[in-house]
N, C-alpha and C positions, 0 to 999 in steps of 0.2 A: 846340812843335807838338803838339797832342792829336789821337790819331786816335783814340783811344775814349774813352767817358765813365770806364772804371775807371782809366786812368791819373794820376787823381789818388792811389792807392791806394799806401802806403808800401812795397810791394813788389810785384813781379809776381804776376798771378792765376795760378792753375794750371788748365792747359783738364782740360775733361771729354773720353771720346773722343769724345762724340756733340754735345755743346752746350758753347759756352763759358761757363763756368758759375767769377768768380772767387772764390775763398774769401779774406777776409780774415785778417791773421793776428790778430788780436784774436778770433778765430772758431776758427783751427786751435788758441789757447793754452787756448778754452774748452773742446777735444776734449782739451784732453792732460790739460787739469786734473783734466776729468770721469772719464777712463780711469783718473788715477793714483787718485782718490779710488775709484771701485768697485773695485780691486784692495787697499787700503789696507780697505775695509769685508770683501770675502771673506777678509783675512787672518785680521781678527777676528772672522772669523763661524766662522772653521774650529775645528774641533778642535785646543785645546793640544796643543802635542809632545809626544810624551814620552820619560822619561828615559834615559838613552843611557851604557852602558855599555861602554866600548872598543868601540864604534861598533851596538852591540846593543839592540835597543828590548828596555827592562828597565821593567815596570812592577805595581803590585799586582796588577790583571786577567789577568797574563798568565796563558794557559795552556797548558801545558809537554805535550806526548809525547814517547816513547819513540819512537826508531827503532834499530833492528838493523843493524847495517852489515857485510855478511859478505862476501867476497875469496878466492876458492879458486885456490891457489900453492901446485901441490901438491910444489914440489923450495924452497919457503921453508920457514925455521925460526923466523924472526922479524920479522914485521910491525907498523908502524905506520899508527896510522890519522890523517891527514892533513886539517884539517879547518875548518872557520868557518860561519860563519851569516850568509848576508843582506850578501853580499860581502866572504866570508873575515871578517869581524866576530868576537871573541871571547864565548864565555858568561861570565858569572859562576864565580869560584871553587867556589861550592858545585854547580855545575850540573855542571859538570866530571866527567866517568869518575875514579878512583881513577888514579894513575900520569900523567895529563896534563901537559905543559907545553909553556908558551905560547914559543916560537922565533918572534922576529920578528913580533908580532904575530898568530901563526900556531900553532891548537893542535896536538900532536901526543898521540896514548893510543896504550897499548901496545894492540892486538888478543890476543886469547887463541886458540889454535890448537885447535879440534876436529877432529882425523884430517888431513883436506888442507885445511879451510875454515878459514879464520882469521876470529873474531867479535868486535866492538865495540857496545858498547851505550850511544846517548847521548840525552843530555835537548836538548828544541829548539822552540822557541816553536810553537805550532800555526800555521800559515801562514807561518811562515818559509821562506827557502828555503836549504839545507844545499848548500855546495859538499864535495866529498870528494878525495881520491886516497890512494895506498898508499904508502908507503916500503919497501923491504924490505932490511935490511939483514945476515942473514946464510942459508947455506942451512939445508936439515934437515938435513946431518951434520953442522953445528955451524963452518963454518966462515963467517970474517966477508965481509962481500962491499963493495967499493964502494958505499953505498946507490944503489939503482936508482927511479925513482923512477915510479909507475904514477898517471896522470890524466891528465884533458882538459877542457875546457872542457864537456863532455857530463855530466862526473859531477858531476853536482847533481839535488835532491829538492826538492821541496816537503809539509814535514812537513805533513798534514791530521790524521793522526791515529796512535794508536799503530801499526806497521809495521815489516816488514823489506825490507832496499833492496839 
């Protein structure tokens, strides 16, 4: 029994909301074809990646500023500065503060104590964006402490240019 002319059609049409209006599927395969090749052409239109060091865009163009990272605790004696790039991502060895190491994927540099501010100095791609927190692991009269550990999802920067944070 045919009660419309598309019913000869190897699958049911699909209504419009307003008109019925059936798409064949040799038509929906020519949308999907078209879709995957224009995404297949912006691939290779875009800009190469580039290259990627312990999850850190590392390349000759890059350019590097300085940011100041300072922490005032004033009953600590010794802090760490807690730290990544561009979702906790590592820098390069040479990029690295003097005394850094990498825990877990995760750097840590010692901070240097001026009076009650404790200051870290480090290198970070210009538009990257720096997550932070503090470690602190002993007080100022020198006793060692359970490391207490100071961040939030808020402490992060976006390095622009040389600065203190």
């Amino acid at each position: 029994m045919k009660r419309f002319a598309t019913d000869t059609l190897p699958c049911r049409p699909r209504m419009n909301e307003r008109v019925y209006q059936p798409i064949p599927p040799c038509i929906r395969g020519q949308k999907l074809r078209w879709a995957a090749f224009a995404m297949l052409v912006a691939c290779l239109l875009a800009r190469p990646a580039p290259l990627w060091a312990h999850g850190l865009f590392q390349s000759a163009e890059t350019t590097w500023v300085q940011q100041e990272i300072q922490y005032d605790a004033p009953d600590a004696g010794q802090v760490t500065l807690v730290w990544g790039i561009n979702g906790w991502g590592v820098v390069t060895e040479e990029m690295r503060p003097a005394g850094t190491i990498v825990d877990e994927e995760i750097m840590h540099s010692p901070m240097e104590a001026q009076g009650t501010r404790f200051v870290a100095k480090i290198q970070a791609p210009q538009g990257a964006t720096i997550e932070y927190g503090f470690l602190i692991s002993q007080k100022r009269d020198g006793s060692v402490l359970k490391a207490i550990y100071d961040g939030s999802a808020n402490f992060q920067q976006t390095a622009l240019q040389d600065g203190v944070i």
